[in-house]
C-alpha positions, 0 to 999 in steps of 0.5 A: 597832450595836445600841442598849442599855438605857443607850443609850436610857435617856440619850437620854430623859434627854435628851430629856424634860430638854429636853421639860420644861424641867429638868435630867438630874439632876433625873429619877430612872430608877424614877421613873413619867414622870407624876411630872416633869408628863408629860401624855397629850400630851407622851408622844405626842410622846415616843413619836414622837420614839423611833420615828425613833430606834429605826426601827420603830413603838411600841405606842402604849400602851407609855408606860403599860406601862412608865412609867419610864425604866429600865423602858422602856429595858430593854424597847425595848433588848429588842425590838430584840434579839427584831427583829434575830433576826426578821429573821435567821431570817425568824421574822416574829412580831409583838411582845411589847411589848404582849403582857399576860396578866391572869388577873383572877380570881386578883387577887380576894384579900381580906385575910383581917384584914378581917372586919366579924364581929369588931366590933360593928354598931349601925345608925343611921338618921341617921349623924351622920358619913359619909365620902366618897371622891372628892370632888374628882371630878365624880360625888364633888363632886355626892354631897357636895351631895346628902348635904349636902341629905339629911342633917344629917351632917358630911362627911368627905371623903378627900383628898391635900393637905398640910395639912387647909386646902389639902385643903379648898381642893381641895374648896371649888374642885371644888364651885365649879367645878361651880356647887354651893359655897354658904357654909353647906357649910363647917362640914359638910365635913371634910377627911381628909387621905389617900391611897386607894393607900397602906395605911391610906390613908396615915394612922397606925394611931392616925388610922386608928382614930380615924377608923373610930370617928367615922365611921357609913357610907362612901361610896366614889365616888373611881376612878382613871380613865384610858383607856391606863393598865394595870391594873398602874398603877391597882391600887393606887389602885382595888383595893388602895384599895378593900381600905383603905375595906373595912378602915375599914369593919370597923374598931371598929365594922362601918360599912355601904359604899356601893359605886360600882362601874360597869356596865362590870363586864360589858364581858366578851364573855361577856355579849354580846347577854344581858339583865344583871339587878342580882342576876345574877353577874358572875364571867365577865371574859374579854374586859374589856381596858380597864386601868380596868375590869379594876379595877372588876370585881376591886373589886366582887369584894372588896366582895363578899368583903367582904359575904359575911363580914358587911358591910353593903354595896349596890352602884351601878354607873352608866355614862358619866355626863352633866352636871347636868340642870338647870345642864348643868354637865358634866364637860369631861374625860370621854369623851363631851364629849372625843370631842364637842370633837374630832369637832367639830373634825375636822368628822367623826364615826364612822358606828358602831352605838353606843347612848349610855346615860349618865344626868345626874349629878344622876340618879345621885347622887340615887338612889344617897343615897334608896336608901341610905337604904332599909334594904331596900337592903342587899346588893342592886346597882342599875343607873343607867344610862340607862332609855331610852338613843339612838343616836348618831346622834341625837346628830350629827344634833342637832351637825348641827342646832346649825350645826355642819358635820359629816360621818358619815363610815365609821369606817375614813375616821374612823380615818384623819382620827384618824392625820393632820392632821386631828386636831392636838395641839390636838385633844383626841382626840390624847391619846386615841390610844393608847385609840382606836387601838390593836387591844386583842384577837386580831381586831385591834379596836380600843377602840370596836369592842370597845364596838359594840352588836355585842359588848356585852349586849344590855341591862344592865337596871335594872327593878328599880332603877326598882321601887325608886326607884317613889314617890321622885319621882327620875325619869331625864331623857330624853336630848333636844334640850332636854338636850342644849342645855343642856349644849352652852350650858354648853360653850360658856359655858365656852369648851370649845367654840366657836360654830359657824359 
């Protein structure tokens, strides 16, 4: 007998109860699976235990297309019904389950109430009040000290909490974290208490207003980033969030936006082996498969919208950003120090043609305040990547070189130690299955083959943002062996890795 939807919708019931440790009445059907604390982990092995129940394979980034149970179970009880006909008919066909059509250009829709003409602008060459999204990030919590140092303003910052003492603990720990709080900070830094994904930032019209009139210039740093979730499950917070910061902004007095895009705006096969400029236009989006640039790109869009109307915006859009270039202090949840802790421990990294380009924290938020202190800085878009980017070969050579026995393997071996033993659910690589293996296009490929030099631009050029930070003394540090010592001392300091030996 054939599963149905309420059939599989009871045994997850019962399933995540058990996984999480509380009661079946507890869960609510239409809830996302992430509210009851289901992390990247958990999931995987959510997924697995379904995959003995229903007899076949799951796409491994199908939890993130439908994060409910009531979705999901509607879904799998469908598939089941499309594989039985498959194999009646002999219509071997693979799957729909994954089978997302995303027309990127449609999503470009900006309410048209947001019109920066209809209030009035009076730029001040020393904003007394700026507010800052994603402060407690890892790029936001750098911005905050550099703005802090760079001017005398009080820092407003957007932050989810229950109460303004809490959401300035939030961000009193995030800056502690990364060795940057100092005591004077605490008189400058004001928490809003927020949400970027809900209208209005979730504030009432009134506090809305309040805040539109009080503050001078927005920076907008906060994104959701996340490597398996769709586009479907980031909109709100990236795109319809950067709609609200874009309302705020022309809200009772026209308030310039510095926008904090990304280059992977041109992650399109459109612009693969081309030289990108600043100024160049970013309108191809075919090929953008990743759910977090897809959001990026349709941001950007409206940012634009939003400057062709009469807002005073500038652009910056940065890579894959490394840790401080002084302290080494790194943010231990990106890509780039997951993929390090766990190719470490899997003892093997991929042999793949990849030119690593990420630019020191400290680097990019530094010039992204001096170059929106520059009037001439006003519709234009800067590149902070890195200006001289290595191989990554140069950085196995350098692991190889620190003590740590690891082997380049050919990326086929490296995607089979990723599928077996070799990589435990301690290994932090075993969240980032779903990104890493799954086959995200119609050639079968799967996320880092899509990001080989062989189908990226050929160099997203930044001569024109190195020709504007000319005479201000911000200069990208070189990515070294004395760099990266110092932020493997860091990591290892910290306990996220081990010494080797």
């Amino acid at each position: 007998m054939s599963l149905t939807a309420q059939d599989i919708q009871d045994w997850m019931l019962t399933q995540l109860a058990e996984q999480l440790n509380i009661e079946v009445d507890e869960i609510d059907i239409q809830e996302p699976l992430d509210t009851y604390g289901l992390d990247s982990a958990e999931a995987m092995i959510l997924a697995s235990k379904a995959e003995k129940l229903l007899g076949f394979e799951l796409p491994l980034n199908l939890l993130w297309l439908y994060p409910t149970i009531e979705g999901l179970s509607e879904r799998l009880a469908e598939e089941i019904v499309e594989r039985k006909s498959q194999q009646e008919t002999g219509n071997n066909q693979s799957s729909k389950i994954a089978d997302f059509k995303l027309d990127l250009g449609a999503e470009v829709v900006l309410d048209p109430s947001i019109d920066p003409s209809k209030v009035p602008f009076e730029a001040k060459e020393e904003p007394d009040n700026i507010l800052v999204t994603g402060g407690t990030g890892f790029l936001g919590a750098f911005l905050i000290q550099e703005l802090l140092q760079q001017t005398k303003a009080n820092i407003y910052c957007l932050v989810r909490a229950g109460d303004a003492e809490s959401g300035k603990n939030r961000l009193l720990k995030n800056l502690q974290q990364y060795q940057i709080w100092k005591e004077e900070y605490g008189s400058r830094i004001i928490p809003v208490i927020g949400d970027l994904s809900q209208p209005l930032l979730n504030l009432s019209q009134e506090q809305f207003n309040l805040l539109a009139a009080k503050i001078d210039v927005i920076y907008h740093s906060a994104a959701l980033l996340n490597y398996v979730y769709p586009y479907s499950v980031m909109k709100a917070a990236n795109v319809l969030g950067t709609q609200e910061i874009l309302r705020l902004a022309c809200e009772v007095k026209r308030k310039p936006l510095h926008h904090v895009s990304s280059v992977a705006i041109f992650e399109s096969t459109a612009y693969t082996g081309k030289v990108v400029q600043e100024d160049d236009n970013f309108d191809e989006h075919e090929g953008i498969f990743l759910g977090y640039s897809q959001t990026k790109w349709v941001s950007e869009k409206l940012v634009k919208i939003a400057a062709s109307r009469g807002l005073p915006v500038t652009i910056y859009r940065p890579p894959l950003i490394g840790g401080h270039s002084k302290t080494g202090v790194s943010n231990t949840e990106d890509f780039i120090c997951l993929m390090l802790k766990g190719c470490v421990q899997m003892k093997a990294f991929p042999d793949i043609d990849y030119w690593l380009d990420m630019s020191p924290v400290d680097y990019v938020t530094s010039s992204i305040v001096y170059l929106s202190q520059q009037p001439e800085s006003v519709s234009k878009a800067f590149h902070l990547q890195h200006p001289k980017p290595i191989h990554l070969s140069k950085l196995i050579n350098w692991i190889s070189i620190l003590g740590y026995k690891i082997e380049k393997v050919s990326y086929e071996d490296w995607l089979d130690k990723l599928q077996t033993s070799a990589c435990s659910p301690d290994n932090p690589l075993y969240t980032l299955k779903p990104f890493l293996l799954q086959r995200w296009t119609e050639e079968q490929l799967t996320a880092t083959e899509i990001y080989m030099q062989a189908r990226r631009p050929a160099e997203i050029s930044c001569k024109q943002t190195l020709k504007a930070l000319k005479g201000s003394g911000i200069v990208c540090p070189s990515l070294n062996p004395q760099l990266f010592n110092k932020y493997l001392s860091y990591l290892l300091k910290n306990g996220f890795l081990t010494v080797a030996g």
